[in-house]
C-alpha positions as CSV (number, residue, x, y, z in Angstrom):
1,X,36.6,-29.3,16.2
2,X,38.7,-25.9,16.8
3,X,41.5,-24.7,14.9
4,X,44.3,-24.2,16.9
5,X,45.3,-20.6,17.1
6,X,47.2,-19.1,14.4
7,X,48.3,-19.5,10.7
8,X,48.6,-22.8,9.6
9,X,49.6,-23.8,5.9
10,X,48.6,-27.1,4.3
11,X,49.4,-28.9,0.9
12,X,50.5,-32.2,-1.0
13,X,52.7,-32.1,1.6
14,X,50.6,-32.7,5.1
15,X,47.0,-33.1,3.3
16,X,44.9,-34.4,0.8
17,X,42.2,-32.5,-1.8
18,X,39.2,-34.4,-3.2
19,X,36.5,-33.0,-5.2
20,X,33.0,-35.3,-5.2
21,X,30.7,-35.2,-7.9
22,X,27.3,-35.8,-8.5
23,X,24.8,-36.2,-11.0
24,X,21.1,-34.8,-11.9
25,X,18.6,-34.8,-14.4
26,X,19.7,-36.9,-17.9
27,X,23.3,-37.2,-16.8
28,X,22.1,-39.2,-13.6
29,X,21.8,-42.3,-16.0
30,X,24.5,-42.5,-17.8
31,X,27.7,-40.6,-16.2
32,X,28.9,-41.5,-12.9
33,X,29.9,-39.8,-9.7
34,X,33.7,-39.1,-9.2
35,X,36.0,-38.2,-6.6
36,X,38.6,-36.6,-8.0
37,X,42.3,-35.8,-6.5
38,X,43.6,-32.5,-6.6
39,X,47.4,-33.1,-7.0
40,X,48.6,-29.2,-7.0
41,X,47.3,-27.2,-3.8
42,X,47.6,-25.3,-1.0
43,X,45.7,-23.4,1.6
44,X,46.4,-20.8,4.3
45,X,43.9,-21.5,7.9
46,X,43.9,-18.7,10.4
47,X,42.4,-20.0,13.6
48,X,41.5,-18.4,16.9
49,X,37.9,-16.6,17.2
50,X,37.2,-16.0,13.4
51,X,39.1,-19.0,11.7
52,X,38.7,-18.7,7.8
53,X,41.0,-20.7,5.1
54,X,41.9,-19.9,1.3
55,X,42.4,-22.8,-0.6
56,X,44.8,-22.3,-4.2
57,X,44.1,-25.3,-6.3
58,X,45.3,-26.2,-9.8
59,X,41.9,-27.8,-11.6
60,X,44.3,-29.3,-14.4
61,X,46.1,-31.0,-11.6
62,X,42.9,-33.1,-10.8
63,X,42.0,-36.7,-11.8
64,X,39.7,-39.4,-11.6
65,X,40.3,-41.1,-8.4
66,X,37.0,-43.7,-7.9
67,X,33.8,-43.3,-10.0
68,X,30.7,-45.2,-9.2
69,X,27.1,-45.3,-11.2
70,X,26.5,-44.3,-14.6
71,X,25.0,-47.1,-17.5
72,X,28.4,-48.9,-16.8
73,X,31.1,-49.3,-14.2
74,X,33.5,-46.9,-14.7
75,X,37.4,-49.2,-15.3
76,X,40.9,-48.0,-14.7
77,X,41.1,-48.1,-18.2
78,X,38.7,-45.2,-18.1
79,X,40.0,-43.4,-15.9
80,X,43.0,-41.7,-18.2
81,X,40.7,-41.0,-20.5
82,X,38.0,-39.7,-17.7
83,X,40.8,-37.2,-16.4
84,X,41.6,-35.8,-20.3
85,X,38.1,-35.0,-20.8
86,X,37.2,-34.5,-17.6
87,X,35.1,-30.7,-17.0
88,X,37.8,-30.1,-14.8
89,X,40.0,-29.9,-16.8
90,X,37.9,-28.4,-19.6
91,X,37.3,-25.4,-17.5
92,X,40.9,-25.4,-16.2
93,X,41.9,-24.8,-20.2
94,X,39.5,-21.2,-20.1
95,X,41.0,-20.2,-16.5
96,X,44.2,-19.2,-15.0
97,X,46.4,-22.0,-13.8
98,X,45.3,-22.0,-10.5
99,X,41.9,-20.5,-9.6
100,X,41.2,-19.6,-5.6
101,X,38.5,-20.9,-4.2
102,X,35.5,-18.8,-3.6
């Protein structure tokens, strides 16, 4: 797929952000995966010859859209409580509000 020629800016908007997670080692029995959903973004895409993007997103915007695996299903009910103590958000408390990507 190209990218059309140009500068081309994409958000809430026009676009969706998810972030998938996985698990190793001790964690792989008892968390789960997630996709989470970035709800405050945006990016800038150049295209043409040498297309490149940068990507803003707010980490304490995320939350837990669908998580599977883990000792036991992971419930809506959980999923408030998932997204308070989520690492996202625990690493979005030590950063600046929105962190480029890198």
């Amino acid at each position: 797929m190209s990218i059309p020629e140009g500068t081309h800016n994409i958000g809430p908007s026009n676009g969706s952000l998810r972030v998938k997670t996985g698990r190793e080692g001790a964690a792989a029995k008892a968390g789960h995966d997630l996709v989470l959903g970035v709800n405050s973004w945006d990016a800038t895409i150049e295209g043409g010859d040498s297309p490149s993007i940068q990507l803003t997103a707010d980490p304490a915007s995320m939350e837990v859209i669908e998580g599977t695996g883990g000792a036991k299903a992971l419930t809506d009910k959980d999923k408030p409580t998932s997204r308070r103590a989520s690492p996202a958000r625990c690493w979005a408390r030590r950063r600046s509000p929105s962190s480029p990507a890198r």
